[in-house]
Residue frames as a rotation matrix with the C-alpha (Angstrom) as fourth column:
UNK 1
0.581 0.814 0.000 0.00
0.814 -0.581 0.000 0.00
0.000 0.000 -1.000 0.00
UNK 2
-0.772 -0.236 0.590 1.11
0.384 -0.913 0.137 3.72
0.507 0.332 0.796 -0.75
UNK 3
0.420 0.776 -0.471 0.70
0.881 -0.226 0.415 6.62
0.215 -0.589 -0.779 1.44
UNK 4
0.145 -0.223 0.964 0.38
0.305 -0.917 -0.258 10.14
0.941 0.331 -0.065 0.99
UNK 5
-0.027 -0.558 -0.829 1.82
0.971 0.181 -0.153 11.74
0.236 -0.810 0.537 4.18
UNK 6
0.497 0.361 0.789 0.89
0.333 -0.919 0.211 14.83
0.801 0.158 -0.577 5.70
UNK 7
-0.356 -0.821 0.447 2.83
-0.408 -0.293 -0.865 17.18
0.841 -0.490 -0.231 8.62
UNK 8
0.190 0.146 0.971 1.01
-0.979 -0.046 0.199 16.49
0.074 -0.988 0.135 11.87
UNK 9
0.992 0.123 -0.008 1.12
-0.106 0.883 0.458 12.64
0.063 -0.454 0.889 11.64
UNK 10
0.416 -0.906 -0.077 4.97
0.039 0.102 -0.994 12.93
0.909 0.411 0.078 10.41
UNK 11
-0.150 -0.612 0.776 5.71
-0.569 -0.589 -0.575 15.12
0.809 -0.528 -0.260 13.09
UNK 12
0.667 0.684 0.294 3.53
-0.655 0.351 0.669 12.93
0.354 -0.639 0.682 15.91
UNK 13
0.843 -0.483 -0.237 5.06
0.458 0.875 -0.153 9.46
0.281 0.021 0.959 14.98
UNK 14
-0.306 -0.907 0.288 9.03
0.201 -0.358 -0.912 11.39
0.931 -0.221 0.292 15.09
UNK 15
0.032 0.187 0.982 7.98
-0.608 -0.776 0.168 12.82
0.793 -0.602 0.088 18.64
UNK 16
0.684 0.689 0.238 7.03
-0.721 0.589 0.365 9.67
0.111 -0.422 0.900 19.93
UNK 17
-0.314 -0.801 0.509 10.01
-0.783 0.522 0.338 7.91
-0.536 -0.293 -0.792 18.76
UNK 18
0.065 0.432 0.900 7.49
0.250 0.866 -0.433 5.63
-0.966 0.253 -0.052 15.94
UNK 19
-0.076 -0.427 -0.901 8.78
-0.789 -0.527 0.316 7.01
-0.610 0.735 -0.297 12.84
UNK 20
-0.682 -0.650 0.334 9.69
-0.639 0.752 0.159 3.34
-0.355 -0.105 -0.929 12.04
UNK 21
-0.131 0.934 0.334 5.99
-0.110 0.321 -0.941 2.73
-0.985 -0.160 0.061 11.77
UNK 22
0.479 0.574 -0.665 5.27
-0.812 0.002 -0.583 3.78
-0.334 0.819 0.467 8.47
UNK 23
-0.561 -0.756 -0.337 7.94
-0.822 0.461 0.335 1.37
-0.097 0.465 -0.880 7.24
UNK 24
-0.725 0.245 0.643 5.97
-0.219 0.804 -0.553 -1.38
-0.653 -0.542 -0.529 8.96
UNK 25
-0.016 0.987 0.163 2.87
0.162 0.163 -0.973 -0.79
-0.987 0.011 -0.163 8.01
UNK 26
0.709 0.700 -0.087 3.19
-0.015 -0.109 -0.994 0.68
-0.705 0.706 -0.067 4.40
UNK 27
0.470 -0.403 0.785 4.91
0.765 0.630 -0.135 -0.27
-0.440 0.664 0.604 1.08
UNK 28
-0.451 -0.626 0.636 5.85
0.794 -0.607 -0.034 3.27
0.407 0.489 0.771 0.42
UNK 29
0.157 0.399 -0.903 5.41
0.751 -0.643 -0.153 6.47
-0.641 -0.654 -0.401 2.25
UNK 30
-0.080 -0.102 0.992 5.18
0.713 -0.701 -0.014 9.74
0.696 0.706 0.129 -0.77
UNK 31
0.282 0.503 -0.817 5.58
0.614 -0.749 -0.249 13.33
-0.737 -0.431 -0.520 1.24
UNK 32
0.748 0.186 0.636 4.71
0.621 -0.533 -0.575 16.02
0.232 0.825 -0.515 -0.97
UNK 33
-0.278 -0.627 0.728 7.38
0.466 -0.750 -0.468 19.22
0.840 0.209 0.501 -1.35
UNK 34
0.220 0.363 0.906 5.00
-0.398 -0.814 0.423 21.44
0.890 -0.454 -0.035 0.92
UNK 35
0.778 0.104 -0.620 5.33
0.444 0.608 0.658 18.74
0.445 -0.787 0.427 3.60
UNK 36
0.013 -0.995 0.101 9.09
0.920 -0.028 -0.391 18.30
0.392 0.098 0.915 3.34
UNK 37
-0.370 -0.379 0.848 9.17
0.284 -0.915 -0.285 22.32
0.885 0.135 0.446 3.84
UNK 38
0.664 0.441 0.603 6.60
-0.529 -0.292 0.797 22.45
0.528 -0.848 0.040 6.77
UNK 39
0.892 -0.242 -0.382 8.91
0.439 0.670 0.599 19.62
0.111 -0.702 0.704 8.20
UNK 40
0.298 -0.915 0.271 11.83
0.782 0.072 -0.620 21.88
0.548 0.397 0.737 8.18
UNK 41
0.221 0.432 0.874 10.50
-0.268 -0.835 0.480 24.84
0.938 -0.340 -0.069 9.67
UNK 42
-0.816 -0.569 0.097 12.11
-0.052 -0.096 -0.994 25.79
0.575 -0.817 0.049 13.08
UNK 43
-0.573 0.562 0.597 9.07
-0.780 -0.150 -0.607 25.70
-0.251 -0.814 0.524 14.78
UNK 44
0.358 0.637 -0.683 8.01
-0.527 0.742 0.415 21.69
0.771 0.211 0.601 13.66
UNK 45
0.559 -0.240 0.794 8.62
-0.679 0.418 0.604 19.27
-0.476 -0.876 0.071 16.36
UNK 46
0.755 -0.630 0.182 10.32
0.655 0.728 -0.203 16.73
-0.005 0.273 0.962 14.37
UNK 47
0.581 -0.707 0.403 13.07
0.061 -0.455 -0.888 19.42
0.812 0.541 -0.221 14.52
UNK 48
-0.080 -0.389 0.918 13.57
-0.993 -0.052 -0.109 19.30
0.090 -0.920 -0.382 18.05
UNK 49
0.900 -0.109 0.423 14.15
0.015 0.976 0.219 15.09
-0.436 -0.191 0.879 17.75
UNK 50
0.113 -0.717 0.688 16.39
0.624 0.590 0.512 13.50
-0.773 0.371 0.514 15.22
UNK 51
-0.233 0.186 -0.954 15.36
-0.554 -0.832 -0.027 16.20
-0.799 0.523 0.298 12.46
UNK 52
0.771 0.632 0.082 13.45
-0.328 0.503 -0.799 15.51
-0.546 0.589 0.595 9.39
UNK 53
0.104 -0.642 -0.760 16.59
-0.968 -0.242 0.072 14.16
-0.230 0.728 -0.646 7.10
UNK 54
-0.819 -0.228 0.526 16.43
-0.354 0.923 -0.151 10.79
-0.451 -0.310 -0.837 8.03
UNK 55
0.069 0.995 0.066 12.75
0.376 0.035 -0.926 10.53
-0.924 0.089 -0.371 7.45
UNK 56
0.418 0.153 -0.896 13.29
-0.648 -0.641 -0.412 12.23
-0.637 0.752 -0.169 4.02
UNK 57
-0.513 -0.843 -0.164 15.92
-0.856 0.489 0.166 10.08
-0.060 0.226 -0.972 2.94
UNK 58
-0.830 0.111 0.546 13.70
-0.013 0.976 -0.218 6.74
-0.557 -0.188 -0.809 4.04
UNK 59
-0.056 0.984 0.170 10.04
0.658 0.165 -0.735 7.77
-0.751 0.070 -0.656 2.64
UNK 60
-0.105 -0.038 -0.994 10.75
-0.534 -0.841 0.088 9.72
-0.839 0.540 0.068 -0.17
């Protein structure tokens, strides 16, 4: 299965420390451009974990 990915779960799952999930669960995670950019922004929470590069790099 394919899944489109929006910011608030992104950021949720990274907060938590369940990033790892989508892997699990789906065959391909797609985040759009606008995402990617909201996930960058100093003021997302995935910036104050591991930061969003990892998570770009795996589900892109």
């Amino acid at each position: 299965m394919i899944v489109v990915a929006d910011t608030s779960p992104l950021n949720y799952l990274a907060l938590i420390g369940e990033i790892e999930l989508l892997a699990v669960l789906y065959q391909k995670v797609l985040i759009p451009g606008e995402v990617l950019r909201e996930l960058q922004q100093e003021q997302t929470l995935m910036r104050q974990g591991d930061g969003v590069k990892p998570l770009a790099a795996s589900f892109t």
